[in-house]
N, CA, C and O atoms as a Tripos MOL2 file, in Angstrom:
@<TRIPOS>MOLECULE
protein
  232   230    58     0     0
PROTEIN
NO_CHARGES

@<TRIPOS>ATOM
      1 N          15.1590  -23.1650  -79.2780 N.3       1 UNK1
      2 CA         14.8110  -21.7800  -79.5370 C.3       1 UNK1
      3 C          15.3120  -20.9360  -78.3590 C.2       1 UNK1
      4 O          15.0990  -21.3040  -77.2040 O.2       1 UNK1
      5 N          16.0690  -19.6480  -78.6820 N.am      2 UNK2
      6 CA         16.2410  -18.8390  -77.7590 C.3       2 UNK2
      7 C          14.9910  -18.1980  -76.9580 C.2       2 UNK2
      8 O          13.8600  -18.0570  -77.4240 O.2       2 UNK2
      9 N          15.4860  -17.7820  -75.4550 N.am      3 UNK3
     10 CA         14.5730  -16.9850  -74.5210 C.3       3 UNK3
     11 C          14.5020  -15.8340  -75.6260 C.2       3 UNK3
     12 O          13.3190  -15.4920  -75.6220 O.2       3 UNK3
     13 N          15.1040  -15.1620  -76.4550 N.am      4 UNK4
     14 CA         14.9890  -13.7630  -76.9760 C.3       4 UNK4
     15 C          13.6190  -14.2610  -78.0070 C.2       4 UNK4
     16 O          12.4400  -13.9120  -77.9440 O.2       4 UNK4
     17 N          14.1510  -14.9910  -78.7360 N.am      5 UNK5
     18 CA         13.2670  -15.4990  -79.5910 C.3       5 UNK5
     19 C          11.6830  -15.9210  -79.2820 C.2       5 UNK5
     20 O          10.6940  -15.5800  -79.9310 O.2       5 UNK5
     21 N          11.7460  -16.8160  -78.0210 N.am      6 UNK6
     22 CA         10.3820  -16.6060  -77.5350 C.3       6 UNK6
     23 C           9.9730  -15.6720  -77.2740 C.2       6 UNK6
     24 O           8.8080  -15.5050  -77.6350 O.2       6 UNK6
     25 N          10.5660  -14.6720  -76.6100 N.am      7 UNK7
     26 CA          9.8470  -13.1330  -76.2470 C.3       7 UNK7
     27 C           9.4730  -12.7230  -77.4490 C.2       7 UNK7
     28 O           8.3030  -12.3610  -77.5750 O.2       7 UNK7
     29 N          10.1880  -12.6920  -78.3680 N.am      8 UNK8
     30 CA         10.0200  -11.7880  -79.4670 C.3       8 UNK8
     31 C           8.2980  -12.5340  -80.4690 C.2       8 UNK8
     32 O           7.4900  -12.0060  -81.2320 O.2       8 UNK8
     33 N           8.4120  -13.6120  -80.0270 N.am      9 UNK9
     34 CA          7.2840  -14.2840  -81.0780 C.3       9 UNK9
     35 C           5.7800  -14.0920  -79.9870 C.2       9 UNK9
     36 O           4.6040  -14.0790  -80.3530 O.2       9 UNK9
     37 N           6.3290  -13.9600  -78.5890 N.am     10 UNK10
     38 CA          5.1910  -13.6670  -77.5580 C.3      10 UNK10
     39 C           4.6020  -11.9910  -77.6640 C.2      10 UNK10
     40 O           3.4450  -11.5750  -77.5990 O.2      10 UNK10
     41 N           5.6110  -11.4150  -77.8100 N.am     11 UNK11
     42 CA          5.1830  -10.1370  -78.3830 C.3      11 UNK11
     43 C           4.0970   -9.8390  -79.2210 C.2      11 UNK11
     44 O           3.0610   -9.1760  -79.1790 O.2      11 UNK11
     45 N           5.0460  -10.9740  -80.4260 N.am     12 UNK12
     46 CA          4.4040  -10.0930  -81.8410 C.3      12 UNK12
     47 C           2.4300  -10.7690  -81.7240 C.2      12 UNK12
     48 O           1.5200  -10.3180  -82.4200 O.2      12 UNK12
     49 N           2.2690  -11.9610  -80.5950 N.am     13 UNK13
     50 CA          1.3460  -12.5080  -80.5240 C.3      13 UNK13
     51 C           0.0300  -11.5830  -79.9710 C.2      13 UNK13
     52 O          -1.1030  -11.3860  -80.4110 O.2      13 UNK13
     53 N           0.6040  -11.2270  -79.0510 N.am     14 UNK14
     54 CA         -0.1340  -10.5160  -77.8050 C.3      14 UNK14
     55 C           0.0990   -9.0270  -77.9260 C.2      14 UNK14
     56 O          -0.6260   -8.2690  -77.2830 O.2      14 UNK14
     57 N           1.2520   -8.4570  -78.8610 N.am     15 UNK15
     58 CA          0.9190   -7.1630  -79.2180 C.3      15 UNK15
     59 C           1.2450   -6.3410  -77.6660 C.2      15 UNK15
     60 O           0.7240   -5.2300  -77.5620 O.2      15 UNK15
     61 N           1.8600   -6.7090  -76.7870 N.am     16 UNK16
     62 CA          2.2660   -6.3380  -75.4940 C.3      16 UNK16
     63 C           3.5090   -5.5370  -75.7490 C.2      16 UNK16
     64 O           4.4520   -6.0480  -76.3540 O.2      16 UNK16
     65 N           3.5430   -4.4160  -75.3520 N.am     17 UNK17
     66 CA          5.0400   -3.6300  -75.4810 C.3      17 UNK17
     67 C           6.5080   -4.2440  -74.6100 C.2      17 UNK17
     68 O           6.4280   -4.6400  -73.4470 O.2      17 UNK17
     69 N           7.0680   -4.2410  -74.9480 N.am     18 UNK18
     70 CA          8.3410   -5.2060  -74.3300 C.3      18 UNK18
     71 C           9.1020   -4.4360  -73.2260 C.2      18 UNK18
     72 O          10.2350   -4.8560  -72.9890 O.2      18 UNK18
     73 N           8.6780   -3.4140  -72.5380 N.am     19 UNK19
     74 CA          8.6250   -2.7580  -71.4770 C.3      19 UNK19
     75 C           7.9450   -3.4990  -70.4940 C.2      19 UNK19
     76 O           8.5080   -4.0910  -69.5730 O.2      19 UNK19
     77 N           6.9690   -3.4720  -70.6530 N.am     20 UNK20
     78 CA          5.9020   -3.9160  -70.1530 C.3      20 UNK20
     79 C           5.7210   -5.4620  -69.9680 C.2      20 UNK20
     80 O           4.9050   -5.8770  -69.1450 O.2      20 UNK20
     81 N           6.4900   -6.3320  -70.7430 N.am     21 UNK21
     82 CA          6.5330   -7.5230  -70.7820 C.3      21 UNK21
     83 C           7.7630   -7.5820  -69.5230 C.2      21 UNK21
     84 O           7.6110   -8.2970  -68.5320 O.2      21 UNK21
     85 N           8.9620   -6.7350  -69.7280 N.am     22 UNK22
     86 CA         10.0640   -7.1830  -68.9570 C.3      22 UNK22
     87 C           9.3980   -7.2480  -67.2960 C.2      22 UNK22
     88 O           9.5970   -8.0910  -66.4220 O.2      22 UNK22
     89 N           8.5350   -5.9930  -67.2770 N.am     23 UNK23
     90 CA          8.2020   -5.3270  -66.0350 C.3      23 UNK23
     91 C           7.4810   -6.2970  -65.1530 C.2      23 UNK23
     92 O           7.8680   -6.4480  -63.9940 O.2      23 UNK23
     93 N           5.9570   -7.2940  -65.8510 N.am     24 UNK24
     94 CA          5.3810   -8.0030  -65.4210 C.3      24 UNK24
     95 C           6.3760   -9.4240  -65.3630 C.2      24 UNK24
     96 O           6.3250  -10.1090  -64.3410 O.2      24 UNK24
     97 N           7.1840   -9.7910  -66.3820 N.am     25 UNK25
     98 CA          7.9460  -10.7040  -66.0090 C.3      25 UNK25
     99 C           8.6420  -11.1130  -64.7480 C.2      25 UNK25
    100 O           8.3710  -11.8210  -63.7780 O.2      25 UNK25
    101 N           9.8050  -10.2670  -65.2150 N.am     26 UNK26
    102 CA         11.2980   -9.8660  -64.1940 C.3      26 UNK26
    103 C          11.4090   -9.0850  -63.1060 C.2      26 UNK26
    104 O          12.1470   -9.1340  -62.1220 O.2      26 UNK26
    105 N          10.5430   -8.3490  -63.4520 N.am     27 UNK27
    106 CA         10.6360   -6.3000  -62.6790 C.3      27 UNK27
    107 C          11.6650   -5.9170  -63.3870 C.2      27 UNK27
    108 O          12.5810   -5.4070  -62.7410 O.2      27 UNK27
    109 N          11.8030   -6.0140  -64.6070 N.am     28 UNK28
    110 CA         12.7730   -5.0470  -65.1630 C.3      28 UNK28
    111 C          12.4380   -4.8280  -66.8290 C.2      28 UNK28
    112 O          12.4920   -5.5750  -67.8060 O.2      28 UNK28
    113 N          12.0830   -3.4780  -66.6290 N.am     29 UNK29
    114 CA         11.1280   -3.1150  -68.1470 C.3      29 UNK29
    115 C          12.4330   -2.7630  -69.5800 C.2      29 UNK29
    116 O          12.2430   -2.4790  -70.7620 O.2      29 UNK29
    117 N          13.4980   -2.9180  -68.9200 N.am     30 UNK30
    118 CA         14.6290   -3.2420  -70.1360 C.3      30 UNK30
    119 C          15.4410   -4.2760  -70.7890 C.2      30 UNK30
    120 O          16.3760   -4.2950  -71.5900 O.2      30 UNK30
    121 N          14.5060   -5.3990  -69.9420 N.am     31 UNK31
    122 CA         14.6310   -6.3540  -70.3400 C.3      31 UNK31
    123 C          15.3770   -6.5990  -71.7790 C.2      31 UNK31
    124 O          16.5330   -6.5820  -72.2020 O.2      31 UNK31
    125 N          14.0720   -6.8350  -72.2850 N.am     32 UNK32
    126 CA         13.7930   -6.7820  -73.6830 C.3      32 UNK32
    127 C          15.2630   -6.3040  -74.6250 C.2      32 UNK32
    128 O          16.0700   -6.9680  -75.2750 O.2      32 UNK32
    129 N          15.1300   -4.7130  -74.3060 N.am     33 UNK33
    130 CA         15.7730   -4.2890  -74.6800 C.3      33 UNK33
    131 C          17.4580   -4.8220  -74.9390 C.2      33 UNK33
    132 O          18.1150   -4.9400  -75.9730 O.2      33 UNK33
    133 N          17.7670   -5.0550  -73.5770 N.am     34 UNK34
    134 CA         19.2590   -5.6830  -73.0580 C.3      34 UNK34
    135 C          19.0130   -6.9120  -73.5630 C.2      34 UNK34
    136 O          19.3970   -6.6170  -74.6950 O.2      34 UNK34
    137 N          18.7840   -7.7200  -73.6380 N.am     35 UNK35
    138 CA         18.8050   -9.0050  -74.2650 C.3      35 UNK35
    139 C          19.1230   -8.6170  -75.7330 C.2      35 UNK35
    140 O          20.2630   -8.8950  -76.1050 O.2      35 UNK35
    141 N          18.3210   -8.0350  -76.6020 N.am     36 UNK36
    142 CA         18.4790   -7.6140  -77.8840 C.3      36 UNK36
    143 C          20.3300   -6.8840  -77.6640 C.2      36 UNK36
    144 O          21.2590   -7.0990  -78.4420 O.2      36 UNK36
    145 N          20.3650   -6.3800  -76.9080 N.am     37 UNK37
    146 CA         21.9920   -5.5560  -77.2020 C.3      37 UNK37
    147 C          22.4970   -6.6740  -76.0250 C.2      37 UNK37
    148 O          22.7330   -6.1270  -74.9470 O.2      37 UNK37
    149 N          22.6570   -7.8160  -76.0400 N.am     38 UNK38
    150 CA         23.7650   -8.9130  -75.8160 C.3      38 UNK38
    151 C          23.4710  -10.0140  -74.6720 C.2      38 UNK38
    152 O          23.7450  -11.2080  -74.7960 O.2      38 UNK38
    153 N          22.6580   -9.2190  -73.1400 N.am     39 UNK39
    154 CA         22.4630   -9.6500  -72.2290 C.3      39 UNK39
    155 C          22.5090  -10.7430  -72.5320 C.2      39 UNK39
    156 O          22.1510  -11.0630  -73.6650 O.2      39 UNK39
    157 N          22.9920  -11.7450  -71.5700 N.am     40 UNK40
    158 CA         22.7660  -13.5360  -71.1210 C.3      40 UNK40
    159 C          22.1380  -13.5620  -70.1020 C.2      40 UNK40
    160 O          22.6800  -13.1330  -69.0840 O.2      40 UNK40
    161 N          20.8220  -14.0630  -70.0510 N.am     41 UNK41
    162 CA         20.3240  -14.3730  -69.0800 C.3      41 UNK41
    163 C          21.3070  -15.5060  -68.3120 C.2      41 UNK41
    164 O          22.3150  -16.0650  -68.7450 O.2      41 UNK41
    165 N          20.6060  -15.6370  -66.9520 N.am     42 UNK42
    166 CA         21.1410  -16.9040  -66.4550 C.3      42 UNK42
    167 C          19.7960  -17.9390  -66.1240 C.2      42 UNK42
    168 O          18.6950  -17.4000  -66.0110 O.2      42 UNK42
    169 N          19.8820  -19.0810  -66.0070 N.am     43 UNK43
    170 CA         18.5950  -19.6850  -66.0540 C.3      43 UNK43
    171 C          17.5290  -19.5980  -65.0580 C.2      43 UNK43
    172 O          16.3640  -19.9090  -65.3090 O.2      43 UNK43
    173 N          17.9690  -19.1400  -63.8450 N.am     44 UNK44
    174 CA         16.6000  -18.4100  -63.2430 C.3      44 UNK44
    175 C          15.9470  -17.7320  -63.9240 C.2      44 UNK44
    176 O          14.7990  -18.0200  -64.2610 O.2      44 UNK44
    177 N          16.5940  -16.6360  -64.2760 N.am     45 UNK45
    178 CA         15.8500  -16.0940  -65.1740 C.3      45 UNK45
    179 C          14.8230  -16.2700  -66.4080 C.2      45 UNK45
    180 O          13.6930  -15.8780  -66.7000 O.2      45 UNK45
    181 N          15.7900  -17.0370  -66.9450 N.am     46 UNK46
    182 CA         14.9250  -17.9290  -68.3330 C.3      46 UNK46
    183 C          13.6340  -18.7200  -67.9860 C.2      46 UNK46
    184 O          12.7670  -19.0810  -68.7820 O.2      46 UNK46
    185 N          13.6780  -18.9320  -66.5650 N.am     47 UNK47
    186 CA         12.7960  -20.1800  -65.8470 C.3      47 UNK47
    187 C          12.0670  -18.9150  -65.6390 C.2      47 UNK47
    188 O          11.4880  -18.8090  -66.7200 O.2      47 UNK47
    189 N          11.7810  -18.0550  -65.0530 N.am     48 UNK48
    190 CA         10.8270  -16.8950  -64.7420 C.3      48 UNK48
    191 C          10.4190  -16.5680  -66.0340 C.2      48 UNK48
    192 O           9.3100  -17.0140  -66.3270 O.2      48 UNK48
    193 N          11.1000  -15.7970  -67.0520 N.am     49 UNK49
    194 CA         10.3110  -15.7890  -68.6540 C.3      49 UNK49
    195 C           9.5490  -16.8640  -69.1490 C.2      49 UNK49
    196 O           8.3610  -16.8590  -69.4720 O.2      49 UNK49
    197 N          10.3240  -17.7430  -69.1720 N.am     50 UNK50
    198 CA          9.3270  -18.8170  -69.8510 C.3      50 UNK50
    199 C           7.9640  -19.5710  -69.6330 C.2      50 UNK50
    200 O           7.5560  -20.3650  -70.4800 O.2      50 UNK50
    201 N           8.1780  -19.3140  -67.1070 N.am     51 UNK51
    202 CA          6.8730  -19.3190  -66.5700 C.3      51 UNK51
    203 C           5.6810  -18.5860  -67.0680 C.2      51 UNK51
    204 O           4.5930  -19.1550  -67.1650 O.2      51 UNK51
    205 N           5.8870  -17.1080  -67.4450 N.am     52 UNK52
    206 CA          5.0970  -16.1990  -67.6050 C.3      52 UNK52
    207 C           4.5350  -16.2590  -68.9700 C.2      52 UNK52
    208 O           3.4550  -15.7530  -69.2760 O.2      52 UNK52
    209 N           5.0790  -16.7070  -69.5340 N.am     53 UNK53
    210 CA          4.9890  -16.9340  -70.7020 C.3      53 UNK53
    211 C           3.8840  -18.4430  -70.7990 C.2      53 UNK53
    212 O           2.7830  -18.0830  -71.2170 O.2      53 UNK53
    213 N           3.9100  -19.3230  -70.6380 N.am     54 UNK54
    214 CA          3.3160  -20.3280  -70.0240 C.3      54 UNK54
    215 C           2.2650  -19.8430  -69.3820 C.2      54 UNK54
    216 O           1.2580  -19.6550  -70.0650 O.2      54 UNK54
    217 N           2.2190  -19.5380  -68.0190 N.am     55 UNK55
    218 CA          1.3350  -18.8690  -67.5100 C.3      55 UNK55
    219 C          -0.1020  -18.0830  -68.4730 C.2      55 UNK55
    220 O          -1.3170  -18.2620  -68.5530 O.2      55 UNK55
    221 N           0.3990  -17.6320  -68.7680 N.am     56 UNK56
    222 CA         -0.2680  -16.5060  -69.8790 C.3      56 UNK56
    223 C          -1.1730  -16.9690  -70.8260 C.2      56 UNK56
    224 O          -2.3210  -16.5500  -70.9750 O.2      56 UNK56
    225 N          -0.5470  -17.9690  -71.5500 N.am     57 UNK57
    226 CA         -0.8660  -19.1700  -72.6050 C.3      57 UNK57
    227 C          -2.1080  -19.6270  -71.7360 C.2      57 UNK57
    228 O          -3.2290  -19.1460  -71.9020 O.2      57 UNK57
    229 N          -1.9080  -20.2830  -71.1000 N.am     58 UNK58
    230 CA         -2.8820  -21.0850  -70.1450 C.3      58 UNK58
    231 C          -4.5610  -20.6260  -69.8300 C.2      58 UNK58
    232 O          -5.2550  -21.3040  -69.0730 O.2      58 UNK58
@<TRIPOS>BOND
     1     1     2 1
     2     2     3 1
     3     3     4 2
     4     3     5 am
     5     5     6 1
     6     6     7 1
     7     7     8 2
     8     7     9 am
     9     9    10 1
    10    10    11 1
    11    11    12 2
    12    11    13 am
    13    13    14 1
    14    14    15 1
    15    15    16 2
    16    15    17 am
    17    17    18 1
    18    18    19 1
    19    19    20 2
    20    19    21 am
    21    21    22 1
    22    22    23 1
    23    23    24 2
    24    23    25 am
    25    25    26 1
    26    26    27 1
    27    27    28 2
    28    27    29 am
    29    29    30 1
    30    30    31 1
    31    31    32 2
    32    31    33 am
    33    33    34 1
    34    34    35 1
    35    35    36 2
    36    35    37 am
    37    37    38 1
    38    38    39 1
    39    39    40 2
    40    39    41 am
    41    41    42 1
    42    42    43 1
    43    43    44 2
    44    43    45 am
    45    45    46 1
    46    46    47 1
    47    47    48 2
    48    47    49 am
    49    49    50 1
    50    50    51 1
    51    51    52 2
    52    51    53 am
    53    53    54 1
    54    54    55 1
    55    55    56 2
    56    55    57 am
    57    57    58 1
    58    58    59 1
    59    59    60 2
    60    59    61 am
    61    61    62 1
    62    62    63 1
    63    63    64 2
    64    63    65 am
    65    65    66 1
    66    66    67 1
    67    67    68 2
    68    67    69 am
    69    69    70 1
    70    70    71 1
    71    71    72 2
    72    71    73 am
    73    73    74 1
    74    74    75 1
    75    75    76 2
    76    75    77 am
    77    77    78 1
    78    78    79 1
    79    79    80 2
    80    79    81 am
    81    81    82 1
    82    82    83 1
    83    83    84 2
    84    83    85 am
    85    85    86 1
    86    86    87 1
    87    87    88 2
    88    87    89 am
    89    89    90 1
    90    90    91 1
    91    91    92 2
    92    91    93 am
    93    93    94 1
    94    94    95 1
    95    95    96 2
    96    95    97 am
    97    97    98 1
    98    98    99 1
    99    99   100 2
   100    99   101 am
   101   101   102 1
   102   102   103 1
   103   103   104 2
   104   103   105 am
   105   105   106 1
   106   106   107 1
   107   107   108 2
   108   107   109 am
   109   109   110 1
   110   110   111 1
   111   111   112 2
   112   111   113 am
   113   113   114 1
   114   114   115 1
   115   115   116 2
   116   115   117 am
   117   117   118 1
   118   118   119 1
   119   119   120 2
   120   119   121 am
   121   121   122 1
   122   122   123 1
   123   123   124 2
   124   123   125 am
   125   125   126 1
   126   126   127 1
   127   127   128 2
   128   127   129 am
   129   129   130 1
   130   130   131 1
   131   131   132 2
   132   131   133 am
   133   133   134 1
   134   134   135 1
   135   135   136 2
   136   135   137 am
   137   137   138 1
   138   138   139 1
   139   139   140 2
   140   139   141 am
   141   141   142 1
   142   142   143 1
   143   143   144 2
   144   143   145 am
   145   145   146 1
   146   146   147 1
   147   147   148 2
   148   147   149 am
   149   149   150 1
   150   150   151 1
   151   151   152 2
   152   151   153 am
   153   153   154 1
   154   154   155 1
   155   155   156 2
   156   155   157 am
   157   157   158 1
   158   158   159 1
   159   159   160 2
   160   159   161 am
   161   161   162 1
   162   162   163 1
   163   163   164 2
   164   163   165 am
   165   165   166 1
   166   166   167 1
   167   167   168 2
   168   167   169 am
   169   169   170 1
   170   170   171 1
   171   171   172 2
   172   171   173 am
   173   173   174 1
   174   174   175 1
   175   175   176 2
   176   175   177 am
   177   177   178 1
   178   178   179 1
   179   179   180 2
   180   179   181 am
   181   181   182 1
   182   182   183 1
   183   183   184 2
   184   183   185 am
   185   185   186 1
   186   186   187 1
   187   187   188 2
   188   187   189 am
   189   189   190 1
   190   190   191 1
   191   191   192 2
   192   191   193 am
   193   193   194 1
   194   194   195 1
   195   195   196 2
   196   195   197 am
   197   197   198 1
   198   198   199 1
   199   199   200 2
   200   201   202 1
   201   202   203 1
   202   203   204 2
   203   203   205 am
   204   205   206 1
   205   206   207 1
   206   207   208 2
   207   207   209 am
   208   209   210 1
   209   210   211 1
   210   211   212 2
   211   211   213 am
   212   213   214 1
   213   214   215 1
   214   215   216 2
   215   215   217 am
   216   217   218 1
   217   218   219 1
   218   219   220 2
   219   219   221 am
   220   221   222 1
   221   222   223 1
   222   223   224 2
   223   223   225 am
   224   225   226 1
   225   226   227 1
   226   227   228 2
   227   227   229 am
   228   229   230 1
   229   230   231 1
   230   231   232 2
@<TRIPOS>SUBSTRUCTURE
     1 UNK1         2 RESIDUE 1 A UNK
     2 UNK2         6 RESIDUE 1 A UNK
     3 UNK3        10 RESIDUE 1 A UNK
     4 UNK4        14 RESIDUE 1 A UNK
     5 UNK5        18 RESIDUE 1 A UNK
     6 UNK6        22 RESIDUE 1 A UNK
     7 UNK7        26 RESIDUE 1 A UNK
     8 UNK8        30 RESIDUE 1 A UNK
     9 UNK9        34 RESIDUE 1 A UNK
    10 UNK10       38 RESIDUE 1 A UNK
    11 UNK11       42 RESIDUE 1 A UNK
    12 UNK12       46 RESIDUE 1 A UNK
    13 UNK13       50 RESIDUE 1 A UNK
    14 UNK14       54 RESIDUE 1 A UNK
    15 UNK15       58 RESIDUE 1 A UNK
    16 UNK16       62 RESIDUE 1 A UNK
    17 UNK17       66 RESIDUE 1 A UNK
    18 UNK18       70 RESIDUE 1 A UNK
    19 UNK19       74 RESIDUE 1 A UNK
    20 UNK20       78 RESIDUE 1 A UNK
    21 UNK21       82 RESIDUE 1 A UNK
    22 UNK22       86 RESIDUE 1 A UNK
    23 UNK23       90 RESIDUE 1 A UNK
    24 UNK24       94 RESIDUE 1 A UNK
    25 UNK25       98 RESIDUE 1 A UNK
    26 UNK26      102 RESIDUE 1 A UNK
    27 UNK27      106 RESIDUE 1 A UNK
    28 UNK28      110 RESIDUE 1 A UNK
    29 UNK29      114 RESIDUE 1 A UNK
    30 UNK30      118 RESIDUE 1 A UNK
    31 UNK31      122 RESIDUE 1 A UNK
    32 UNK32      126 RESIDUE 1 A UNK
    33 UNK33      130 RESIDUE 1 A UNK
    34 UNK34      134 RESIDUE 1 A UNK
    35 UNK35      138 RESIDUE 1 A UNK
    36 UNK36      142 RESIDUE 1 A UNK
    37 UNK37      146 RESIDUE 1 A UNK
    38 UNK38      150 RESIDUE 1 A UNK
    39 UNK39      154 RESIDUE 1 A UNK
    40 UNK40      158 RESIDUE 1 A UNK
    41 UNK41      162 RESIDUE 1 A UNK
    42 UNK42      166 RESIDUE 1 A UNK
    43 UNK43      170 RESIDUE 1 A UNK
    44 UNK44      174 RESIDUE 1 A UNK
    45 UNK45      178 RESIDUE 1 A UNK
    46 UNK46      182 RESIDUE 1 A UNK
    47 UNK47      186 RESIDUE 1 A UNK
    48 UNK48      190 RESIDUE 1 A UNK
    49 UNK49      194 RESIDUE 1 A UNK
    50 UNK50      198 RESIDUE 1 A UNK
    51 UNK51      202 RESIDUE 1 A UNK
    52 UNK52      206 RESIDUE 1 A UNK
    53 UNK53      210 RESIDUE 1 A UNK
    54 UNK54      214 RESIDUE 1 A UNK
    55 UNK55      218 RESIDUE 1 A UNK
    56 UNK56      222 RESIDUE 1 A UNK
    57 UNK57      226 RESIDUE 1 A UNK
    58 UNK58      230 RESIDUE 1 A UNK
């Protein structure tokens, strides 16, 4: 499963605006956005989303 794809299903879970998700994630509240119009993360990155994400769950 894609990082976009998890965000997107963490969203629709938690009802969290994807601003706001990038912001507490990454520090960057366009995250979201840029990923949807093409961005590639690189896997630090993905490793920081997916922590928080995890994290959260927990």
């Amino acid at each position: 499963m894609s990082v976009l794809m998890k965000i997107d299903r963490y969203l629709r879970q938690t009802g969290m605006p994807m601003t706001k998700f990038g912001r507490l994630s990454v520090g960057d509240p366009r995250l979201v956005h840029d990923l949807r119009r093409g961005r590639q993360p690189r896997a630090p990155m993905v490793a920081r989303i997916e922590s928080f994400i995890a994290a959260d769950r927990a």
